[in-house]
Structures are given as C-alpha cells and as structure tokens.
C-alpha positions, 0 to 999 in steps of 0.5 A, spaced: 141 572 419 145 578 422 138 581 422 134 576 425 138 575 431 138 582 433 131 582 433 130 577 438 135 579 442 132 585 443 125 582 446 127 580 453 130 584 459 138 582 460 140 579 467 143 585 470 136 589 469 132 583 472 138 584 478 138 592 478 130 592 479 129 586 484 135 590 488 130 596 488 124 593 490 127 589 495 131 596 498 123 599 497 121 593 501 126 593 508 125 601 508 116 599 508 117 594 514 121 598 518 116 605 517 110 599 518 113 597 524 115 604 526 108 606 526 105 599 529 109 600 536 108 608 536 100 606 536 102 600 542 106 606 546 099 611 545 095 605 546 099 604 553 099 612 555 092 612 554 090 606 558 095 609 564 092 617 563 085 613 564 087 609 571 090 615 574 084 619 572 080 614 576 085 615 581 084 623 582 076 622 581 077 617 587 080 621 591 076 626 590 069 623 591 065 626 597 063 619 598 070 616 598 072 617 606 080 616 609 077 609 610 077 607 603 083 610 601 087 606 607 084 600 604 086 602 597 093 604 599 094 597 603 094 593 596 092 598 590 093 593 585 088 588 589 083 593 590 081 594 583 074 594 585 075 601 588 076 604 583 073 601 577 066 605 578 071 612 576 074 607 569 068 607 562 073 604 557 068 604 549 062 606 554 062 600 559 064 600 566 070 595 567 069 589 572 075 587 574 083 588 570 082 582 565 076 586 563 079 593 562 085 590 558 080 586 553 075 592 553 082 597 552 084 591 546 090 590 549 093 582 550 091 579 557 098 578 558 099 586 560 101 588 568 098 594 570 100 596 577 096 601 580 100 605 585 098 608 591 094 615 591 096 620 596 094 620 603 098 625 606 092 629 608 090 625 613 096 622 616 098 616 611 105 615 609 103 615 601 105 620 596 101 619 589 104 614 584 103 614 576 101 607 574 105 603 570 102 599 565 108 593 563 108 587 558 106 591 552 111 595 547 
C-alpha cells in the first residue's frame, strides 16, 4: 500500500514549484514590457525628430529659394505657424507634397492631436528682427 501511494504522489508538480515557476514567468514578463515600452517611446522620440529634421529643412530650402524674396519671408515671420502654405512645396512625406498641417501629420503617421509649431527663420540680412528658431513638434512622446 506504501508503494502505490509513492506512485501517485509522485505524477503532479507540488504547490511550491507551481508558485516558483508562475513568479519566474511573471519577473520575465514585467522586464519584457518595460524593454517593449522602452523601444516604443524610443520609436515615438525618432519619429519626432525626423518630422522637426523635415520642417526645418523645408525652412532653409525657403529661404534659400532664388524665387523667395524678403516679402515672403516677412509674410512667414508675421505668423510661421499660419503660413504653412509657404513652406509646404519644400515638405515630400512618403513621396507627396503635404497640403496643409493635418495632412503632413497623417501622412508622417503621427495622431491628429501633435502641435507642430514652426518657429520664425532668420531675416537678419535684410533688416528683420528674426533669428532662426528650430520647430518644435509637441503632443507626441
């Protein structure tokens, strides 16, 4: 009767190993989620950069447009964030030229509720009161 009682005692996992086990897995997962969450936000802050890095390229292809004279210039410095029509021929996001702000943000994959804010561009050189400001893209990571 010893014998068989051994026998089928020994077929399962006790408590502790269960517990041993379900504790390992779950210190695997938290450290999995906080390396996902890590890489996600890292993707978000290099997605922001790369759309700043486009819009103050656009800015300096302006400005550095023959065509673009020190009228236009004044008129983007008056309101950069209103004037986003002057600058859009100078954007290509995946190929296409934006429209306006909503559309550079979905074609940049980027929620509709990211700020972009353009700054001014230097018109020292004739006479403005502008030094070159970097934009700022706010709302996303």
């Amino acid at each position: 009767m010893n014998r068989n009682f051994r026998a089928r005692a020994s077929k399962g996992f006790t408590i502790v190993e269960l517990i041993v086990v379900v504790t390992i897995v779950g210190l695997l997962a938290a450290v999995a989620v906080g390396a996902y969450n890590k890489v996600v936000n890292d993707a978000k802050t290099a997605k922001a950069l790369a759309l700043v890095n486009t819009l103050s390229t656009a800015k300096s292809l302006f400005v550095a447009d023959p065509n673009t004279g020190t009228a236009s210039i004044t008129a983007f410095n008056t309101a950069p964030d209103a004037n986003f029509a002057l600058i859009a021929p100078y954007i290509r996001v995946n190929g296409a030229q934006p429209a306006d702000e909503p559309d550079l943000l979905t074609r940049s994959g980027m929620p509709a509720t990211v700020a972009i804010t353009l700054g001014h561009v230097d018109d020292s050189s004739f006479g403005g009161g502008h030094t070159d400001e970097a934009p700022k893209v706010a709302g996303y990571p």
